[in-house]
C-alpha positions, 0 to 999 in steps of 0.5 A: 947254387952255393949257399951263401952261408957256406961262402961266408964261411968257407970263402978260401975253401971255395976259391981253391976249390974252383981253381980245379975248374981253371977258374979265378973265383976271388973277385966274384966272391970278394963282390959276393960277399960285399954285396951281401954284407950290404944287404945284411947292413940294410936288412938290420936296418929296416929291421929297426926301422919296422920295430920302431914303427910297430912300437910307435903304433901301439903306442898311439892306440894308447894315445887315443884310449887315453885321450891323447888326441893331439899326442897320438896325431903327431905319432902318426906323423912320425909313422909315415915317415917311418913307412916311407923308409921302409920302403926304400929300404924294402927296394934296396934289400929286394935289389941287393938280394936279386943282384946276389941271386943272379951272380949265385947263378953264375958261380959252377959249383965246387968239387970234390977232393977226388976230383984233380984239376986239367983243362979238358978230356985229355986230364981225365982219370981212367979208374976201371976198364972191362973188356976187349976191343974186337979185331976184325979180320976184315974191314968193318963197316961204321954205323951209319953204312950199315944202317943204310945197308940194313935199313934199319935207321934212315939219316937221309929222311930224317934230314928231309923231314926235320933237318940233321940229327933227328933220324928216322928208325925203321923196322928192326932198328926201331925194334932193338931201339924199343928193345934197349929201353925196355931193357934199360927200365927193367933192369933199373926197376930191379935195382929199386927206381920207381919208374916215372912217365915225365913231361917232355916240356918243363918250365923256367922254374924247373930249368932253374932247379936242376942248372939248365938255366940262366945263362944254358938257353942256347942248348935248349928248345924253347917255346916263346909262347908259353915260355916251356923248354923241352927238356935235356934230360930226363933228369930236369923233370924227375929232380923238379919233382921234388922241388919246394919239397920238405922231407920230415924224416932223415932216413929217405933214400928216393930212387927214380927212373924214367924213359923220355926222348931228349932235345939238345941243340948242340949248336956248332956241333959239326964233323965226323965226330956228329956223324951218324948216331954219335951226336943228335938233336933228338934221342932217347934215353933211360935216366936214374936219379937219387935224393940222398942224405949227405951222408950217403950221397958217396955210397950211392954214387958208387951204386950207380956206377956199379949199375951202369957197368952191369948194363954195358956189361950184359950188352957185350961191350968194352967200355972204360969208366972216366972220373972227370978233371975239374976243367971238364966237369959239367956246370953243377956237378961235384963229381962225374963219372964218364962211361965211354964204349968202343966202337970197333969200326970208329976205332974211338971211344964213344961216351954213353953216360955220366954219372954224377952227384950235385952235393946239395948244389941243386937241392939249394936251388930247388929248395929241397930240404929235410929234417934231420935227427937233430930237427933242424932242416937241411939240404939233401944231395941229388944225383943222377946218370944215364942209364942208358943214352941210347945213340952211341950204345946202338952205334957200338952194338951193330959196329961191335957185333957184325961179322964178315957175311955181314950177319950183326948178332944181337947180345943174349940180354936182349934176345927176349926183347927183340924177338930176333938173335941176330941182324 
């Protein structure tokens, strides 16, 4: 969420800002800030009224010790019609100031210099490619064939069981599954995130501190009965760990990771692009998240890019790195990196991750503060990326690897995870 006090500030800024994501911001920043200059006009008010009322109210304590009896009852008099001012005051403000909080909720934050505006995936910035595309001298096979061929991962049960995109993995497929995750967490663990093992479910404050919510139910599973969510993401537990949180010290650099699975709804979601492993309701993945000073929220983005290219690098895969355009952007982010493997039989890019920094977006709706040298309090940044989403990268190692005798060779990396160098 914006602050308010940078919107007051900085309302061309902002405007300008968010035209980068082909959004016309004027109107509701112009209602914003006449919203908020009425509520600014009635808080002075009930200010007053409340300083008048505290005065009138010492004063008839002296009335009665001097024995002014009929004086200090007249001042009483005065005083309920001074409580009842402060209560409709008290209601306008409390209106005027929801009103406010729920329009804040609907402005996407702004971003950064380096982000250009475009409209959609075709406007975004190829910054760094690694590898070579595999060419195979004989037909390859998608994913979902060699599942099926391997039995490794079965689409069809799953269907029978939940519905579509929740697959069932079996025998080695559910071994080079736990394989990448263990690999996924050691390799982070390396890097200094502490592991954490999240809840699965969150609650609507929690929906409210990373984005997710208002207005993003639709993607999300949700139970009525006692109104939880199923998360997303990793990233809604882990950032919510921090909420309400005041860090007394600027010099902080908090690092977390953890494994969860992930419930999405993706509804409308429909094609060959869902095919398979490429788009699921139900996945696992392995997320990094940072809280960072604002002044080092850039250095850490760029470490957490760096980390994700020595994952994918170490999985023997081709892989381009995406900095996003404004108009395909996620709602809180300032700035996204995508990563994209190839996926040899597909003949497509694939995305496994994005990595991204909120600036202090979260932070202003998690109320997550700290103490700087200076001592005032301020917001930290957040972070966070996938490191890895498992689907699409199990998707591009059994397209990439596999060969003619139909053999798919499992990358080095993992080989002490597996137990087994090839499928």
């Amino acid at each position: 969420m914006l602050e308010l006090s940078r919107i007051r500030t900085d309302q061309a800024q902002i405007i300008t800002a968010l035209a980068k994501r082909n959004i016309n911001a004027e109107s509701t920043i112009n209602e914003l800030l006449t919203l908020d200059a009425q509520w600014r006009g009635i808080k002075q008010e009930l200010d007053r009224t409340l300083e008048e009322s505290n005065s009138i109210a010492k004063e008839i304590g002296q009335c009665y010790k001097e024995g002014r009896i009929q004086e200090g009852n007249d001042l009483k008099q005065q005083t309920t019609v001074l409580k009842q001012q402060e209560l409709s005051l008290k209601s306008s403000a409390d209106a005027l100031e929801l009103e406010i909080q729920q329009l804040l909720y609907k402005i996407p934050n702004t971003p950064t210099d380096e982000v250009i505006q475009g409209k959609n995936p075709d406007d975004n910035q190829l910054v760094f490619e690694h590898g070579v595309i595999p060419e195979f001298h004989f037909e390859a096979k998608p994913h979902w064939d060699l599942c099926k061929e391997k039995e490794i991962i079965d689409f069809e049960l799953g269907v029978k069981v939940t519905g579509a995109g929740f697959p069932f993995y079996r025998g080695k497929g559910s071994k080079l599954q736990r394989a990448l995750i263990s690999f996924f967490l050691d390799e982070a663990s390396a890097a200094g995130y502490m592991e954490y093992q999240a809840p699965l479910m969150v609650n609507e404050a929690s929906g409210i501190g990373t984005g997710q919510l208002p207005d993003k139910e639709g993607q999300m599973y949700h139970d009525a009965t006692d109104n939880l969510y199923l998360i997303p993401t990793a990233e809604v537990p882990l950032t919510n760990i921090f909420r309400d949180e005041l860090i007394q010290h600027p010099n902080f650099s908090y690092k977390l990771c953890g494994y969860t699975p992930c419930f999405r709804r993706e509804a409308g979601s429909y094609g060959k692009d869902v095919r398979g492993l490429n788009r699921l309701h139900q996945f696992d993945k392995v997320e990094i998240v940072r809280i960072e000073h604002p002044e080092h929220s850039a250095k850490a983005l760029n470490e957490m890019v760096e980390h994700v290219k020595g994952l994918l690098e170490k999985l023997e895969l081709p892989y381009r790195v995406l900095r996003l355009c404004g108009g395909d952007m996620g709602f809180a982010s300032a700035m996204t990196y995508d990563f994209e493997v190839y996926s040899a039989a597909q003949q497509k890019w694939l995305e496994v991750s994005s990595v991204s920094r909120f600036d202090t977006f979260q932070a202003n709706r998690l109320k997550l503060r700290f103490k700087d040298h200076d001592k005032k309090t301020r917001l930290c940044h957040t972070l966070n990326g996938s490191a890895l989403a498992l689907p699409r990268v199990m998707a591009a190692l059994l397209e990439n690897h596999q060969d003619a005798d139909g053999r798919i060779t499992i990358p080095a990396a993992l080989h002490s995870y597996t137990g087994f160098d090839y499928i």
